[in-house]
Structures are given as C-alpha cells and as structure tokens.
PyMOL CGO cylinders between C-alpha atoms (Angstrom):
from pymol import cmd
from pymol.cgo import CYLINDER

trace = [
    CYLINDER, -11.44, -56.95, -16.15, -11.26, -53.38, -17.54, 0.3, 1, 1, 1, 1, 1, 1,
    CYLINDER, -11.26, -53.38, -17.54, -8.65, -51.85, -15.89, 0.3, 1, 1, 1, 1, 1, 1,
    CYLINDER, -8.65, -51.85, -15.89, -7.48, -48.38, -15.61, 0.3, 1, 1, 1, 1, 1, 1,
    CYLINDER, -7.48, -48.38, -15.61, -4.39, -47.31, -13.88, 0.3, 1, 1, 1, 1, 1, 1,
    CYLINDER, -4.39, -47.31, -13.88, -4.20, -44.84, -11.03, 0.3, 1, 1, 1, 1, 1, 1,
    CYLINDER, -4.20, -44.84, -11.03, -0.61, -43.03, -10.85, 0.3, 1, 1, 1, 1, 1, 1,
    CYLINDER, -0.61, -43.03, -10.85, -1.98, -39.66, -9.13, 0.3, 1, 1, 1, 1, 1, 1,
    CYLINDER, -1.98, -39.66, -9.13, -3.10, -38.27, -12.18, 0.3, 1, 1, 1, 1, 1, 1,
    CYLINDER, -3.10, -38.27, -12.18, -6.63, -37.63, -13.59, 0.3, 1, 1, 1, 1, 1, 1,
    CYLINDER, -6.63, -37.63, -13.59, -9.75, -38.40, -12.71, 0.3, 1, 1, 1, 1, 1, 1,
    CYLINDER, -9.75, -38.40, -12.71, -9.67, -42.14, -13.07, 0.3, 1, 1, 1, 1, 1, 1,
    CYLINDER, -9.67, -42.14, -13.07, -12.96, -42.32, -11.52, 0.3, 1, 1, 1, 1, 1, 1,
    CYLINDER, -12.96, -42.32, -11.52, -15.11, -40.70, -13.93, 0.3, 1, 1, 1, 1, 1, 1,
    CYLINDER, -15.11, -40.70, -13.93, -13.96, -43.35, -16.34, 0.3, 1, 1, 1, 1, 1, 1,
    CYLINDER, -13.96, -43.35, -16.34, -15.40, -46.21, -14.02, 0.3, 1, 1, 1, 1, 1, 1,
    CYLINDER, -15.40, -46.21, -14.02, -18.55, -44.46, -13.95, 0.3, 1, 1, 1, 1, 1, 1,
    CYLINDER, -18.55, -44.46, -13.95, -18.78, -44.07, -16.87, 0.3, 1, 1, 1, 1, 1, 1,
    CYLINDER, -18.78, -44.07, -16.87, -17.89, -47.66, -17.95, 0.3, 1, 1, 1, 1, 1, 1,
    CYLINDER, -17.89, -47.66, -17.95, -20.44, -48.81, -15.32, 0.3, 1, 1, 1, 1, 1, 1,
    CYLINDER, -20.44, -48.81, -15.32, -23.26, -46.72, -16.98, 0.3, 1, 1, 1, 1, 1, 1,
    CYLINDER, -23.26, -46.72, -16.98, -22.75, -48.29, -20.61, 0.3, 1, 1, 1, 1, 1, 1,
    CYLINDER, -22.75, -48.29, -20.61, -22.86, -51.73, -18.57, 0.3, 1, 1, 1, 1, 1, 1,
    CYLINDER, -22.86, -51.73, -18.57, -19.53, -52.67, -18.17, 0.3, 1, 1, 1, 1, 1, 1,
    CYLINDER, -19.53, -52.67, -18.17, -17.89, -53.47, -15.07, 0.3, 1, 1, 1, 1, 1, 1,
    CYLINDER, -17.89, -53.47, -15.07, -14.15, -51.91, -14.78, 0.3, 1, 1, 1, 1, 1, 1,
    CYLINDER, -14.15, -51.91, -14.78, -12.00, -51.29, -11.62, 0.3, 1, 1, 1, 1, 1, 1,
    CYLINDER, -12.00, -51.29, -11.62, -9.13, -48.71, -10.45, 0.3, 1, 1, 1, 1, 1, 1,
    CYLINDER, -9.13, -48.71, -10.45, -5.32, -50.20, -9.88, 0.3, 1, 1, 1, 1, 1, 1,
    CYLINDER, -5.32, -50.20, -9.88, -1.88, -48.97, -8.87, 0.3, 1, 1, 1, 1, 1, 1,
    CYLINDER, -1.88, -48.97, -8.87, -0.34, -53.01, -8.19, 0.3, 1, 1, 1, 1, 1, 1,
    CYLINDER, -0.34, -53.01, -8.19, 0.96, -54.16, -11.48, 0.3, 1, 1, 1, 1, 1, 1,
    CYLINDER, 0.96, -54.16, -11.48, -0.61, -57.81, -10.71, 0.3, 1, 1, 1, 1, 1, 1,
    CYLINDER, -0.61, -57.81, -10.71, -4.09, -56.28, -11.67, 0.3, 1, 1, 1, 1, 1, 1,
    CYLINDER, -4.09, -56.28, -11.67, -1.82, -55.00, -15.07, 0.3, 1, 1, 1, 1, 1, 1,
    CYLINDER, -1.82, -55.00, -15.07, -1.36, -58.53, -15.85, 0.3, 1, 1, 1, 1, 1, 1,
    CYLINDER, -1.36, -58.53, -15.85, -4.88, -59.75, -15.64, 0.3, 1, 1, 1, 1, 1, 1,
    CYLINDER, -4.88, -59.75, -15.64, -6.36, -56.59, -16.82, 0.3, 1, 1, 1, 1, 1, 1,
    CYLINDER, -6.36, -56.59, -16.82, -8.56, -57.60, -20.57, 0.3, 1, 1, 1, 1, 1, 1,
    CYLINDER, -8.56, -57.60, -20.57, -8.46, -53.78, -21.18, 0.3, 1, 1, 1, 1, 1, 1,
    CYLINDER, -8.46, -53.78, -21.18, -6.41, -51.14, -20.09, 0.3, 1, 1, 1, 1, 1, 1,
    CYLINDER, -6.41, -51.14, -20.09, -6.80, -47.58, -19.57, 0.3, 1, 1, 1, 1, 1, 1,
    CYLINDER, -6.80, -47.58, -19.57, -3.74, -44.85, -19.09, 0.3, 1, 1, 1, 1, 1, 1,
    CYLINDER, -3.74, -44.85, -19.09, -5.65, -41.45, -17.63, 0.3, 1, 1, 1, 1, 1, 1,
    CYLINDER, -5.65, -41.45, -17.63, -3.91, -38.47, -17.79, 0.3, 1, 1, 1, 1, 1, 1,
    CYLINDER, -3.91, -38.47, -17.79, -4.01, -34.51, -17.21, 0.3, 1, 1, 1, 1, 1, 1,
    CYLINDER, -4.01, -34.51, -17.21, -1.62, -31.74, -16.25, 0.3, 1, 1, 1, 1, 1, 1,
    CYLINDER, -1.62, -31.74, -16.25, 2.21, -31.35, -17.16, 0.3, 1, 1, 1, 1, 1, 1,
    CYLINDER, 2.21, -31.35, -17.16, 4.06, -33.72, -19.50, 0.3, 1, 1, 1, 1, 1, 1,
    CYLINDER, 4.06, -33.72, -19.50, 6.96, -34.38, -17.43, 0.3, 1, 1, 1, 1, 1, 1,
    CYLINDER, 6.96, -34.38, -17.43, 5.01, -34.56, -13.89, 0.3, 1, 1, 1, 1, 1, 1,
    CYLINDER, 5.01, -34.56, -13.89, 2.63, -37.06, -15.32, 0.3, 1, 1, 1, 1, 1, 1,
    CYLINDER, 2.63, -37.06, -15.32, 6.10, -39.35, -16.39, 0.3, 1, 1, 1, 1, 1, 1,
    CYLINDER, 6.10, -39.35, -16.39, 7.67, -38.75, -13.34, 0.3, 1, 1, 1, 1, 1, 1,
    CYLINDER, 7.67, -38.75, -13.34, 4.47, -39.93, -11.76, 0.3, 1, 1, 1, 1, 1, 1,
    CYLINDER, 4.47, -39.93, -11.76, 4.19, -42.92, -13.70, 0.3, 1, 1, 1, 1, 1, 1,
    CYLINDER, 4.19, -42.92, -13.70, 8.37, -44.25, -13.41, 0.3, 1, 1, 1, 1, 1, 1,
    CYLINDER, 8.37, -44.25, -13.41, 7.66, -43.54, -9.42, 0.3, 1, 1, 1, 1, 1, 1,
    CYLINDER, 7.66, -43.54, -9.42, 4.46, -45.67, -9.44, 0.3, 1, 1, 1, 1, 1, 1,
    CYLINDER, 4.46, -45.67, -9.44, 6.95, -48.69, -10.61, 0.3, 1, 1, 1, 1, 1, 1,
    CYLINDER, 6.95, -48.69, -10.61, 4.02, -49.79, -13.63, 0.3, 1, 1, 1, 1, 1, 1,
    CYLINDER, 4.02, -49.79, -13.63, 6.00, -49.22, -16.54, 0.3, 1, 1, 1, 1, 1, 1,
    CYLINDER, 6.00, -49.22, -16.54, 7.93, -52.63, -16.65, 0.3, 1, 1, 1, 1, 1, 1,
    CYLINDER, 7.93, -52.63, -16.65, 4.06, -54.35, -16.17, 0.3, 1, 1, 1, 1, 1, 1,
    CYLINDER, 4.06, -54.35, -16.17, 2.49, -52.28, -18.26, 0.3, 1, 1, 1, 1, 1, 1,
    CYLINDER, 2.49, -52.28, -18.26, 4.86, -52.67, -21.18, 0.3, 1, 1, 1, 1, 1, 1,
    CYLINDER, 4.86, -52.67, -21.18, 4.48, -56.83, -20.64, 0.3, 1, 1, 1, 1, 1, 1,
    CYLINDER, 4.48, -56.83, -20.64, 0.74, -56.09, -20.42, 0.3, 1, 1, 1, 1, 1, 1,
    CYLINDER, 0.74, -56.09, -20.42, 0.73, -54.30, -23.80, 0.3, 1, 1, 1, 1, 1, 1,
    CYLINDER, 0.73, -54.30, -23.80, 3.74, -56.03, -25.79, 0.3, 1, 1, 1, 1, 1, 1,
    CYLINDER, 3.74, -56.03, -25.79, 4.05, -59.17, -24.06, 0.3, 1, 1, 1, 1, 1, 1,
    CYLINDER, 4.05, -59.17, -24.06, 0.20, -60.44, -23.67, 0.3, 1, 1, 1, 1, 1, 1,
    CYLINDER, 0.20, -60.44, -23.67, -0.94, -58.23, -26.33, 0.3, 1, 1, 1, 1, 1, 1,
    CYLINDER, -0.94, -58.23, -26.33, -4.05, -56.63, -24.09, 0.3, 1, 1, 1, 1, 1, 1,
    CYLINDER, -4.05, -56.63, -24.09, -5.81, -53.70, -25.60, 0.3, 1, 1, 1, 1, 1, 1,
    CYLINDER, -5.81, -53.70, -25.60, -4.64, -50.03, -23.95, 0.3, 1, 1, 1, 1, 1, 1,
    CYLINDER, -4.64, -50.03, -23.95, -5.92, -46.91, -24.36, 0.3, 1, 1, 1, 1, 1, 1,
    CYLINDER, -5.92, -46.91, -24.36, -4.35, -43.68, -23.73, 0.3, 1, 1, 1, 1, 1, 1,
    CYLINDER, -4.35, -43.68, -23.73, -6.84, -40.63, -22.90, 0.3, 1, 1, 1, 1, 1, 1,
    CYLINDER, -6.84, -40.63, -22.90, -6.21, -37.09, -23.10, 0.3, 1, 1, 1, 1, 1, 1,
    CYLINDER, -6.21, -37.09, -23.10, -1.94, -36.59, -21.33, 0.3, 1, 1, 1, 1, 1, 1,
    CYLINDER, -1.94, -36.59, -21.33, -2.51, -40.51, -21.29, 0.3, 1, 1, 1, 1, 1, 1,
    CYLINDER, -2.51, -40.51, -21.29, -2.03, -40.96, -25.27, 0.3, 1, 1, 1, 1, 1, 1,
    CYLINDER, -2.03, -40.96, -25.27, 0.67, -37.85, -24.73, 0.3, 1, 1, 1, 1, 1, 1,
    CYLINDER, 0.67, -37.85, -24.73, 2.48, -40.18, -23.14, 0.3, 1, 1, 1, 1, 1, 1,
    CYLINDER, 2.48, -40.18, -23.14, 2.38, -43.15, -25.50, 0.3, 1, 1, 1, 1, 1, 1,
    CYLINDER, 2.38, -43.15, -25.50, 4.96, -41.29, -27.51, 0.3, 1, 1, 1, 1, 1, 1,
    CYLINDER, 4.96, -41.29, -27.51, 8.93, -39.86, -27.15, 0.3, 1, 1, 1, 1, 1, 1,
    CYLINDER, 8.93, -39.86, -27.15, 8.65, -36.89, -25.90, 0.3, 1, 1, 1, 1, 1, 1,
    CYLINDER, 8.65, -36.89, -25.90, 6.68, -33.35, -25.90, 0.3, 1, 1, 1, 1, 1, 1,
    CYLINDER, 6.68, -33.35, -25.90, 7.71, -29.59, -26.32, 0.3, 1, 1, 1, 1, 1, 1,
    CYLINDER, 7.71, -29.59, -26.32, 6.30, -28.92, -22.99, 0.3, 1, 1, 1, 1, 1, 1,
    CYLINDER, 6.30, -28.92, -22.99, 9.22, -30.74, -21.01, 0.3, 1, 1, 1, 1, 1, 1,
    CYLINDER, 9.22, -30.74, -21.01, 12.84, -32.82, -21.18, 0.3, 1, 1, 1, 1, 1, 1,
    CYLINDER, 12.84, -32.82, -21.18, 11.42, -35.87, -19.95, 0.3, 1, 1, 1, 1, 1, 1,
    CYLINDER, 11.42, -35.87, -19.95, 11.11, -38.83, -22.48, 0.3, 1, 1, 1, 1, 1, 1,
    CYLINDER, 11.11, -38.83, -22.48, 8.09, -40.44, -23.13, 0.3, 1, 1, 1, 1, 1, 1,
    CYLINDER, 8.09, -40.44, -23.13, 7.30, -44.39, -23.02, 0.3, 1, 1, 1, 1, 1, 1,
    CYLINDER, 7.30, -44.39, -23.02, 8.20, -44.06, -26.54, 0.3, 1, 1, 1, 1, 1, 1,
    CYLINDER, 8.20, -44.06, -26.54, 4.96, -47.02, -28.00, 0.3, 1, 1, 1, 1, 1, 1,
    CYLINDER, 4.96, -47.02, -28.00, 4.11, -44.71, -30.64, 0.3, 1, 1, 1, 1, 1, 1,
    CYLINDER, 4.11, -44.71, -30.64, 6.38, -42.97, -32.91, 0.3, 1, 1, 1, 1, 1, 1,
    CYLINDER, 6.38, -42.97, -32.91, 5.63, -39.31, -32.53, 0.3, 1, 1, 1, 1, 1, 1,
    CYLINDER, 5.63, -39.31, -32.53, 6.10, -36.18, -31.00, 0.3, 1, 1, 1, 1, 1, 1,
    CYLINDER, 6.10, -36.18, -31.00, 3.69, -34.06, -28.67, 0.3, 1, 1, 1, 1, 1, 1,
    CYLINDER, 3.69, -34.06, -28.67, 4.49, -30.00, -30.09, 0.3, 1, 1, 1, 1, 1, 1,
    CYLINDER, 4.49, -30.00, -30.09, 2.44, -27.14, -28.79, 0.3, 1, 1, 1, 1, 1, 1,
    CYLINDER, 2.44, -27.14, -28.79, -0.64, -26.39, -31.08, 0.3, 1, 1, 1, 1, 1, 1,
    CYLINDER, -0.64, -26.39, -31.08, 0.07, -23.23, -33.55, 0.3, 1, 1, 1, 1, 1, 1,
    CYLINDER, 0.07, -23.23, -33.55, -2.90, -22.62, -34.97, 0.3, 1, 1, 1, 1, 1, 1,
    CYLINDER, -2.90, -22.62, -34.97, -2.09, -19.66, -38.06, 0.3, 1, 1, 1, 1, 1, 1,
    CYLINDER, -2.09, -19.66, -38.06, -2.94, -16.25, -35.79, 0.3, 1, 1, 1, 1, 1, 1,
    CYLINDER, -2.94, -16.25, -35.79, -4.71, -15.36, -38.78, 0.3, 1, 1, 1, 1, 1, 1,
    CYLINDER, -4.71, -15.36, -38.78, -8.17, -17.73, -37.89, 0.3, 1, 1, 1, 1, 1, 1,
    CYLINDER, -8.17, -17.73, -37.89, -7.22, -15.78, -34.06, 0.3, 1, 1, 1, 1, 1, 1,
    CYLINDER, -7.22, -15.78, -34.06, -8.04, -19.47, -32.74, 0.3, 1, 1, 1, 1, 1, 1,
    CYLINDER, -8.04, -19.47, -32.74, -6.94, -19.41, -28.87, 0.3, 1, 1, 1, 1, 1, 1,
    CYLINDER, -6.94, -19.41, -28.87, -4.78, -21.98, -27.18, 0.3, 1, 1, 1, 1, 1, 1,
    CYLINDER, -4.78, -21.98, -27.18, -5.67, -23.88, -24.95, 0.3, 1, 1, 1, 1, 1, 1,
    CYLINDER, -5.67, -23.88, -24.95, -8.75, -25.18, -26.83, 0.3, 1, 1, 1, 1, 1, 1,
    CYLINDER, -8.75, -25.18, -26.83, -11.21, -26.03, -24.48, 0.3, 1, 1, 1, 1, 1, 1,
    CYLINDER, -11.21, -26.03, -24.48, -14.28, -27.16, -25.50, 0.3, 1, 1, 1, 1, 1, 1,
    CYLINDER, -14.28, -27.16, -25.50, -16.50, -29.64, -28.53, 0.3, 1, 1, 1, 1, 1, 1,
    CYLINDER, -16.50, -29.64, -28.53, -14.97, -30.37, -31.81, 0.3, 1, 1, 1, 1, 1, 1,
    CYLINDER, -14.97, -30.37, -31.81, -16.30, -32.74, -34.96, 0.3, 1, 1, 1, 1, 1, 1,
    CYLINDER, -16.30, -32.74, -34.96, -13.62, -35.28, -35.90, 0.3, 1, 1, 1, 1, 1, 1,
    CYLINDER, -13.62, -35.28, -35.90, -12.62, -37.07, -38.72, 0.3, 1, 1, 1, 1, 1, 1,
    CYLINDER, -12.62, -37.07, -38.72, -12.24, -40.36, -38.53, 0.3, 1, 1, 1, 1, 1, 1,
    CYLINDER, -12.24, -40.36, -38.53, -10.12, -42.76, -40.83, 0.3, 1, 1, 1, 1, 1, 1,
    CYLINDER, -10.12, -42.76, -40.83, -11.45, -45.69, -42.62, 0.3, 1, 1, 1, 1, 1, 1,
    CYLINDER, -11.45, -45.69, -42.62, -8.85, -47.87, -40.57, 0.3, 1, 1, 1, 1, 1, 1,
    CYLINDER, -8.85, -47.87, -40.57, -10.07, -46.47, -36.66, 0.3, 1, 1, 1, 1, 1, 1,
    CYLINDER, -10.07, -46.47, -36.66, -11.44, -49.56, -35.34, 0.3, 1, 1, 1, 1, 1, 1,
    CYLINDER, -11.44, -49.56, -35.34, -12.87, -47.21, -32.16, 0.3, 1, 1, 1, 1, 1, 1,
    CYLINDER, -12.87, -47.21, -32.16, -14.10, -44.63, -34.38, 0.3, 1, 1, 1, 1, 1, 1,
    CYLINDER, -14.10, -44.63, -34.38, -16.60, -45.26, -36.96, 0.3, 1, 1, 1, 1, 1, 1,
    CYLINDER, -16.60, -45.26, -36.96, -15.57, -43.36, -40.38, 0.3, 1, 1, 1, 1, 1, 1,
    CYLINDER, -15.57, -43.36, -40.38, -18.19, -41.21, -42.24, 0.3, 1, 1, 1, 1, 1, 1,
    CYLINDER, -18.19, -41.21, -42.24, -20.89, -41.13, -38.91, 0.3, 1, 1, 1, 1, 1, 1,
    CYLINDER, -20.89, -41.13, -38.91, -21.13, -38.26, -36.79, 0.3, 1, 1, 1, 1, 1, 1,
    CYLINDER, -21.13, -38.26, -36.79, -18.45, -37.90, -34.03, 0.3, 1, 1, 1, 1, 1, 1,
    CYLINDER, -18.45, -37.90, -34.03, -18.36, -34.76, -31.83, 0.3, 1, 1, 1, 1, 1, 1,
    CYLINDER, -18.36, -34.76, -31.83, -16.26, -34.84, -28.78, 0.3, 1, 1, 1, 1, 1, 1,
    CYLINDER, -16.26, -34.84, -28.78, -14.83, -32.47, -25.92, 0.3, 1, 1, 1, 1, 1, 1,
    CYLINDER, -14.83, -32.47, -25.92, -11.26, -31.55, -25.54, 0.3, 1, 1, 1, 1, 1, 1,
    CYLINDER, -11.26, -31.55, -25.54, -9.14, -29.12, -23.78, 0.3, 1, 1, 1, 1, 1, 1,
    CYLINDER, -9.14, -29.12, -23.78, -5.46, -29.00, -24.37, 0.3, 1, 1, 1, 1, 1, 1,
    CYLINDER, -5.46, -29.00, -24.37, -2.52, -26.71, -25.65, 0.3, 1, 1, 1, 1, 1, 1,
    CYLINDER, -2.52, -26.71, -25.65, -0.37, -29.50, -26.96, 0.3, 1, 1, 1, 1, 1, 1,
    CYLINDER, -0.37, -29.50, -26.96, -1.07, -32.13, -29.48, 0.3, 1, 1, 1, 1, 1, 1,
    CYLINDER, -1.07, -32.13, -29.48, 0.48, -35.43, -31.00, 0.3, 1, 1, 1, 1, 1, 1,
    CYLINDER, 0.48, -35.43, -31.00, 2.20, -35.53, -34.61, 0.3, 1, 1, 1, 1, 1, 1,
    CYLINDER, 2.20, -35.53, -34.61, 2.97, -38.62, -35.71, 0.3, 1, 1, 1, 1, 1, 1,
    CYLINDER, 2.97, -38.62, -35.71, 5.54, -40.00, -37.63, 0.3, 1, 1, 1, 1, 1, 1,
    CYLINDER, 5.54, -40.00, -37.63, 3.69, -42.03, -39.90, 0.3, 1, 1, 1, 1, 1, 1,
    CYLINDER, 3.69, -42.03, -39.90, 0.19, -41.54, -41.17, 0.3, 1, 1, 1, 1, 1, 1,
    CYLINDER, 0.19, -41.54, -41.17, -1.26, -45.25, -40.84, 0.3, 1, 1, 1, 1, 1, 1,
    CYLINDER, -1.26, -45.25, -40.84, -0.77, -44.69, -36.87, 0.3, 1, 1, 1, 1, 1, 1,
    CYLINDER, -0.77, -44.69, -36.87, -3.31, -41.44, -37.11, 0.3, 1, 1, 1, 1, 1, 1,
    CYLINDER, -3.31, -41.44, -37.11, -6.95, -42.72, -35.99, 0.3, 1, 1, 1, 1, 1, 1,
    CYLINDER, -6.95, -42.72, -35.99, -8.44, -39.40, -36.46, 0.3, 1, 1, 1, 1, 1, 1,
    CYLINDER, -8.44, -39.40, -36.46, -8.47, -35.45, -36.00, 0.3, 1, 1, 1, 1, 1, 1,
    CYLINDER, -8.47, -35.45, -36.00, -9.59, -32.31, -36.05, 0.3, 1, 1, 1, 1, 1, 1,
    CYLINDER, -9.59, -32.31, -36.05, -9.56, -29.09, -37.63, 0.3, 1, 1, 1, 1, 1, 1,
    CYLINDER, -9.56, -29.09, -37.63, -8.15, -26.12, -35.58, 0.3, 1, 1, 1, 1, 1, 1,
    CYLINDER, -8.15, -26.12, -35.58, -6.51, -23.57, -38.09, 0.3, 1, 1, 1, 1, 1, 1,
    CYLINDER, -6.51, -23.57, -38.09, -5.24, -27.04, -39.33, 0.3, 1, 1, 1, 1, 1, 1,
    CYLINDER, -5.24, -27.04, -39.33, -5.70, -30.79, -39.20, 0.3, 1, 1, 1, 1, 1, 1,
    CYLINDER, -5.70, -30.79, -39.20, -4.75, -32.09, -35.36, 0.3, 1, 1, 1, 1, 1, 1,
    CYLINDER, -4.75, -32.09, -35.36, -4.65, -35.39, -34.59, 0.3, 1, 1, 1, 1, 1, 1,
    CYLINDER, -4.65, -35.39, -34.59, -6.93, -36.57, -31.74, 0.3, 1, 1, 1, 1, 1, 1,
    CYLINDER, -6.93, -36.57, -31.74, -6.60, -40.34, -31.95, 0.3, 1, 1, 1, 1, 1, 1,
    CYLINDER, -6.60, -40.34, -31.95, -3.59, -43.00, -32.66, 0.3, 1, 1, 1, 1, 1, 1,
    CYLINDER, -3.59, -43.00, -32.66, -4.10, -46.49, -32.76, 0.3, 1, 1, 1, 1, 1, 1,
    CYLINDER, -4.10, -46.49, -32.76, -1.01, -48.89, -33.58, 0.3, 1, 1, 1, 1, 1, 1,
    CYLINDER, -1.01, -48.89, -33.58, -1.92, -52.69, -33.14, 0.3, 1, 1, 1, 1, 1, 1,
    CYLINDER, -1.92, -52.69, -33.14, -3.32, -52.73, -30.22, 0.3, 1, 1, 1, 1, 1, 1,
    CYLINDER, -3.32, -52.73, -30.22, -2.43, -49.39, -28.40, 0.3, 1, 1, 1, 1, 1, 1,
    CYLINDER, -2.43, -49.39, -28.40, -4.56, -46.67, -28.71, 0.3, 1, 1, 1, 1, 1, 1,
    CYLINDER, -4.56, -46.67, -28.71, -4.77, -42.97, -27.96, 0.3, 1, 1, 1, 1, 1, 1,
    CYLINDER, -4.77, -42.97, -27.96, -7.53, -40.53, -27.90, 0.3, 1, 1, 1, 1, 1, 1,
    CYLINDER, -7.53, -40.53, -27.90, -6.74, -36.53, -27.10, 0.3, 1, 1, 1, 1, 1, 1,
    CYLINDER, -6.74, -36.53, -27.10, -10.18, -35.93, -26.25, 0.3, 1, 1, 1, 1, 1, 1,
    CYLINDER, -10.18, -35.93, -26.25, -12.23, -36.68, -22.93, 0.3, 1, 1, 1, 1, 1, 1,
    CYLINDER, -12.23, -36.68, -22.93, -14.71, -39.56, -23.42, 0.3, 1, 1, 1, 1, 1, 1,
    CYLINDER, -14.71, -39.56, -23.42, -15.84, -39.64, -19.79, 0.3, 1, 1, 1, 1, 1, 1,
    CYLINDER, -15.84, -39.64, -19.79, -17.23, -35.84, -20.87, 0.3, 1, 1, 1, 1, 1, 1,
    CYLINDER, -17.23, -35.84, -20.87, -18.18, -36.53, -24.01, 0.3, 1, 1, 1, 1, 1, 1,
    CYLINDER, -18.18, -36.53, -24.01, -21.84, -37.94, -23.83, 0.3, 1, 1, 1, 1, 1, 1,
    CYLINDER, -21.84, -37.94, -23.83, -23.22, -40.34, -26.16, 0.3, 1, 1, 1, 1, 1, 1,
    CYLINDER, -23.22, -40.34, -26.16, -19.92, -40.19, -28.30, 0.3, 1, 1, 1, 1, 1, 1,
    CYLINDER, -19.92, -40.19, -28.30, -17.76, -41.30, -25.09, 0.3, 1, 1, 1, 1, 1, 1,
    CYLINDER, -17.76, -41.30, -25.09, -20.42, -43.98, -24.27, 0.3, 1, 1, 1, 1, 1, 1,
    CYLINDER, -20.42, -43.98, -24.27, -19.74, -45.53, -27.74, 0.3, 1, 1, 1, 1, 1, 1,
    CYLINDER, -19.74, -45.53, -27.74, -16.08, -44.98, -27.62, 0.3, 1, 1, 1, 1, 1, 1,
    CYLINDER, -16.08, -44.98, -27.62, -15.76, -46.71, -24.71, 0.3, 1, 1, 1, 1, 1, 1,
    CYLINDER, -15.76, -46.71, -24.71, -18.00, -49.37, -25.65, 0.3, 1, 1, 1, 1, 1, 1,
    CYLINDER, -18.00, -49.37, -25.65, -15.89, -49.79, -29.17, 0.3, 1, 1, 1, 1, 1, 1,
    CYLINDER, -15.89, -49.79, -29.17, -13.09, -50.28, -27.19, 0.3, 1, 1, 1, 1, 1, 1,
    CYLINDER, -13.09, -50.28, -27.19, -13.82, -52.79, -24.97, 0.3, 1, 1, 1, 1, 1, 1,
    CYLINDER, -13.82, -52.79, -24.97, -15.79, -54.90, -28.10, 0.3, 1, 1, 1, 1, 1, 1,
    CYLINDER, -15.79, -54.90, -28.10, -13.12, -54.00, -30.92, 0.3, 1, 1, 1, 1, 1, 1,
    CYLINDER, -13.12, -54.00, -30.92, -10.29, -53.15, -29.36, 0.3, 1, 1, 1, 1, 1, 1,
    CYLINDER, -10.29, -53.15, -29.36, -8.27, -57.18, -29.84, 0.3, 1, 1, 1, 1, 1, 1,
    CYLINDER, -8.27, -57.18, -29.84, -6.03, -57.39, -32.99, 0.3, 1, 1, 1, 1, 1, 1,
]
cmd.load_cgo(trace, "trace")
C-alpha cells in the first residue's frame, strides 16, 4: 500500500487524490504499523524547517520510518519541506535534520544582478540526470515550486535533477532508495501524474 505519512504538516490529501486519479490506490497514516507494511512511502511537507521536525520527533515515526527505509528497504519519497528534511540541517533553523541524505538546506541567493525574487513561486523546466530513475533525462519536465530554501548536496551522484534560478538548484535527490523532490507533484499536472506513477513502478533498487 502507498503510504504517506500525516504529522500535521501539508496537504497529505492532495497526494491521495492525486494517486487515486493516475489509478493507484494509496492511504493517509500517523501509526507506524501502517510504516511497516507501507510498499511506498511518502514524507509531505510545508512551512518552517524546525516546526516540521519538531512535528515529526512528536508524532513518534522516526524510529519506524527509519526501519521502513533502511531496514526493509521500501521506496520513500520526500516532497517539497519533506525532501528538506531528508538531510542535516537547514539555514532556516537549529534543529537537525533526519540526516538520510548528506546535504545541507541554505537559503536560495540568486546573484541580485538577474533581480530574481525569493521565494520562487511558480513553474520551472528541470534538468534531469541520466541516473534519475523518477525523472526521465532529455524529455520535457516542467514542474511547480514555491520555496526560499533549497538542498545542496554533498556529493553530486545523490543530485536527481535541478533548475536554473540565477544558478543551478537542485530540485530532486535520490540515494538508493530515498528520494526527494523540491517541487509539488500533486500541482504539477501531467508532470506530477508521471512522477508519481515513476515512483511507485521504478522506485525498488
């Protein structure tokens, strides 16, 4: 069962609708027992950093979600503060991160030269790499974000894809089989669909 967690933050219910439109049948959890016989999870997120953590160590989910995702090996997928959190830390707050993906979360600074604003809000083309297996390199790939921080990582094989805003920003991570996308598939039309759908179809390693 796809499985997306609910720890007060987000909108996990535009994912299921949107999962149920593309034909695939996915349900909303806050008991880590669903965790454990989740095939695919999903980690929502919007807002602050550190509220969103503080949400998620008061929810009690980390210790299932971590055997979930380490342990069993079952596909999870970060979206929008949700692949924020996958990593140490972010400039916005002091509290760490789950710490799954080695990288930091900075505040965009795009050169005040281009006069780009911050937050973006709004469609972007992205640039996939030949290794995204939930991204398919070379097609076309337009999705919609809006955010003021963004993801560097420490190593370049864990960058799925990105963006260009003043300079390259990286919009999707994948490391075996955790996986984080900046943007907003559940907004993002026929790109989202697909998204989605690669997930659920190519997400096992």
């Amino acid at each position: 069962m796809i499985t997306i967690i609910d720890y007060g933050v987000g909108n996990p219910g535009a994912l299921v609708n949107m999962f149920d439109f593309i034909g695939y049948e996915a349900r909303i959890t806050n008991q880590a027992s669903d965790i454990l016989e989740a095939s695919h999870l999903l980690l929502p997120g919007v807002g602050a950093f550190d509220a969103a953590m503080q949400r998620l160590h008061n929810s009690n989910l980390i210790p299932a979600l971590e055997k979930a995702a380490f342990g069993q090996r079952t596909p999870l997928l970060g979206v929008c503060l949700g692949m924020q959190l996958l990593g140490r830390g972010s400039e916005e707050g002091a509290t760490k991160g789950l710490g799954w993906i080695p990288a930091d979360t900075v505040r965009m600074r795009p050169d005040p030269a281009v006069k780009l604003k911050v937050p973006f809000m709004g469609w972007a083309d992205i640039e996939a790499a030949p290794s995204a297996r939930l991204l398919d390199s070379g097609s076309e790939l337009c999705f919609y974000f809006t955010h003021s921080y963004c993801m560097e990582c420490d190593y370049a094989s864990d960058v799925a894809a990105t963006y260009q805003y003043g300079r390259p920003v990286v919009c999707s991570v994948q490391r075996d089989n955790i996986y984080g996308v900046q943007f907003h598939p559940e907004k993002s039309h026929r790109f989202g669909m697909k998204l989605l759908s690669n997930f659920v179809e190519r997400s096992a390693v």
